[in-house]
C-alpha positions as CSV (number, residue, x, y, z in Angstrom):
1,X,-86.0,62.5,50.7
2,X,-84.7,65.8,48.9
3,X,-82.1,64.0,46.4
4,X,-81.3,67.1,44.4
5,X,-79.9,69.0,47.7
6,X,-78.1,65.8,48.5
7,X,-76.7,65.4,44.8
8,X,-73.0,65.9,46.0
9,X,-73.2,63.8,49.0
10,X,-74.9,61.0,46.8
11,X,-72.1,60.9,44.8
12,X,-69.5,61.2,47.6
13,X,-70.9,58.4,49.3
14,X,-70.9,56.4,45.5
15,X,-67.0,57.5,45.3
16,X,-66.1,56.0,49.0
17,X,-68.7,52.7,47.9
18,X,-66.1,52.6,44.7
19,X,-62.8,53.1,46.5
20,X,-63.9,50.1,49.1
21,X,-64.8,48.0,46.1
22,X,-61.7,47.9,44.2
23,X,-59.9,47.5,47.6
24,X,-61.5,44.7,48.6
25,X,-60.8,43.3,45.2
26,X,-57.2,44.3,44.3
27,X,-55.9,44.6,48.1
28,X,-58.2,42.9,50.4
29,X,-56.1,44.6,53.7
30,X,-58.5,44.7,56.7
31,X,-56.9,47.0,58.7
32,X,-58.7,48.5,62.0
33,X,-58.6,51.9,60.1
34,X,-60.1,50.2,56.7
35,X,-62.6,49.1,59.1
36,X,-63.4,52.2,60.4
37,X,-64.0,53.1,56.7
38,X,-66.5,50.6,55.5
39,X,-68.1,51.7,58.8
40,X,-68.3,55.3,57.9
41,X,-69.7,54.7,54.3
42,X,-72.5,52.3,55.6
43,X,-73.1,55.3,58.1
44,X,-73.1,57.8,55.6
45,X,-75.7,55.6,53.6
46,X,-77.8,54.8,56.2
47,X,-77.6,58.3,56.9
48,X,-78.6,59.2,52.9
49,X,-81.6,56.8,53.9
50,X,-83.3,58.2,57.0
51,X,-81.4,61.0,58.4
52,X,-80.7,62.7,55.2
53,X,-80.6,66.1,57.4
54,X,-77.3,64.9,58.9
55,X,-75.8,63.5,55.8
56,X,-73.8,66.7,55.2
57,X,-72.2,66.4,58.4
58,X,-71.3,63.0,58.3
59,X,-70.0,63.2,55.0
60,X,-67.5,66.2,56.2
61,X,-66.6,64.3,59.0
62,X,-65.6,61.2,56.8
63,X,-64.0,63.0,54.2
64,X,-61.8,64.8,57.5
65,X,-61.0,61.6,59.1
66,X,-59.8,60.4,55.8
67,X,-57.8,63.0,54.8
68,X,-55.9,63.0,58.1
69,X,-55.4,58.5,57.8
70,X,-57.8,58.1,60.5
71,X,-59.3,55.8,58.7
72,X,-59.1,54.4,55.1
73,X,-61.2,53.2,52.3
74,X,-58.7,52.8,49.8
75,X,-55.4,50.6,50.1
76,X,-55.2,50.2,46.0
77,X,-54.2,54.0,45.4
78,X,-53.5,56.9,47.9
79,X,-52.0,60.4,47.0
80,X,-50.2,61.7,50.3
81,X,-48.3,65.3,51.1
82,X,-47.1,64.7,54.7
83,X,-49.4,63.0,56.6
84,X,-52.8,64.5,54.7
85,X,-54.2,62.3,52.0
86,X,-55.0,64.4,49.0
87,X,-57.7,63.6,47.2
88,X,-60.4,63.6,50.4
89,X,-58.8,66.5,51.5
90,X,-59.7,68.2,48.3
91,X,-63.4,66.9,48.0
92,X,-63.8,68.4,51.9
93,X,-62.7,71.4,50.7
94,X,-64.9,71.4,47.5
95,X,-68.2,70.1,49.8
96,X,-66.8,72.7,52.2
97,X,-67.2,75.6,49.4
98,X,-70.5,74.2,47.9
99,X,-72.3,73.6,51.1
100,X,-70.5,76.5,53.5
101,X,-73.9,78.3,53.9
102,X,-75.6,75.4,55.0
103,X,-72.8,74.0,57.7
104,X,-72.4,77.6,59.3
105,X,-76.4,77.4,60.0
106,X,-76.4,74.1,61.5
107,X,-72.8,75.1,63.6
108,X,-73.4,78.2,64.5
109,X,-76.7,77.3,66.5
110,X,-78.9,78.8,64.0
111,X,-82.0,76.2,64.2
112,X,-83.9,77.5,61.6
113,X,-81.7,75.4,59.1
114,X,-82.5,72.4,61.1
115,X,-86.5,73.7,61.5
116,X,-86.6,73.8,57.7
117,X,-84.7,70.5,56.8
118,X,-87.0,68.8,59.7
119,X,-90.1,70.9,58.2
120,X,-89.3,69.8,54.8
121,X,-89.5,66.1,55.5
122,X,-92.8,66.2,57.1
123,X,-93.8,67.4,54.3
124,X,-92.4,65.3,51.8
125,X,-93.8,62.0,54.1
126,X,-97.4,63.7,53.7
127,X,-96.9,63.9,49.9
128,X,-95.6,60.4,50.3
129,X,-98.7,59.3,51.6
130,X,-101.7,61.1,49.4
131,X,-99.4,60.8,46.4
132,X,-102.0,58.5,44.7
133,X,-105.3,60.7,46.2
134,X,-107.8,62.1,43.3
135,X,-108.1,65.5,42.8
136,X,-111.5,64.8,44.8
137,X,-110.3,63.5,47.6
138,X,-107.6,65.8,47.8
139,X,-110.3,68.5,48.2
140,X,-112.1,67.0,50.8
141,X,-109.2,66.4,53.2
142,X,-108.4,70.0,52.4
143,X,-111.8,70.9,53.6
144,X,-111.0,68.9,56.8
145,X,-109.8,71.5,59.5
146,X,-108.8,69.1,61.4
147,X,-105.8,68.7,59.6
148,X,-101.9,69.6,60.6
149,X,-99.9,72.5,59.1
150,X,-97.2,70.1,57.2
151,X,-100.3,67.9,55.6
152,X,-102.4,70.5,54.0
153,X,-99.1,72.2,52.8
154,X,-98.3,68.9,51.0
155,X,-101.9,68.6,50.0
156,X,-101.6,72.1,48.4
157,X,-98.8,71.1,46.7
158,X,-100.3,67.9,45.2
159,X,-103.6,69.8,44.0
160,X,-102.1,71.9,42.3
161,X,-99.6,69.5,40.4
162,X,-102.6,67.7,39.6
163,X,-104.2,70.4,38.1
164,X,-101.4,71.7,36.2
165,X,-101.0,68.2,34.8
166,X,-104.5,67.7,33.6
């Protein structure tokens, strides 16, 4: 998982995990649309967890949804103009403007975003899984031709960590 391209989104998610805390707590309402709410943060986190190349989309769409009432994560404190809520509306627009490049790839049908977010996890699984290799054995899969594109790029990657930290 890439947590430093996630950083915002992590702490989105830790905001709408605060908000249903202290609402449970303080104002324990169980609306339908409340519901909907706890369901989009476990979504989101699930999402954090093993579809992390969707979390920016799912995050935008929560943060939409909750700035229009469609659902609800906090009945303790809510700033409203009309019917928008204010403060999701504002961190949609701020994940909006920090992650603008990255949303017009994925919407405007330009796969290579999604190629390298996919391309990027196999990698990260194969570094996952010869994390603890020697720099020996390392080697010697390299050597191995039989090996796919995404594992002997992780493999690359390792060896040379290794040998910059000895």
């Amino acid at each position: 998982m890439q947590i430093k391209r996630l950083k915002i989104e992590i702490a989105l998610i830790i905001l709408l995990w605060i908000s249903i805390t202290f609402s449970v707590i303080f104002n324990p309402h169980y609306s339908l649309q409340f519901i909907l709410g706890i369901l989009g943060a476990v979504t989101a986190t699930v999402s954090l967890r093993y579809y992390n190349k969707f979390t920016i989309v799912i995050v935008v769409l929560i943060l939409a949804l909750l700035s229009f009432g469609l659902i609800v994560v906090s009945t303790v404190f809510d700033i409203m103009f009309g019917s928008v809520s204010i403060i999701p509306f504002l961190l949609l627009l701020m994940l909006l403007l920090v992650r603008y490049h990255e949303l017009k790839e994925l919407f405007t049908g330009n796969d290579k975003a999604v190629e390298n977010l996919s391309e990027n996890s196999n990698v990260d699984f194969f570094r996952k899984q010869f994390k603890n290799l020697s720099l020996k054995q390392i080697q010697s899969k390299l050597d191995n031709e039989n090996i796919v594109p995404d594992a002997k790029i992780a493999l690359k990657e390792l060896l040379e960590e290794k040998q910059t930290n000895n």
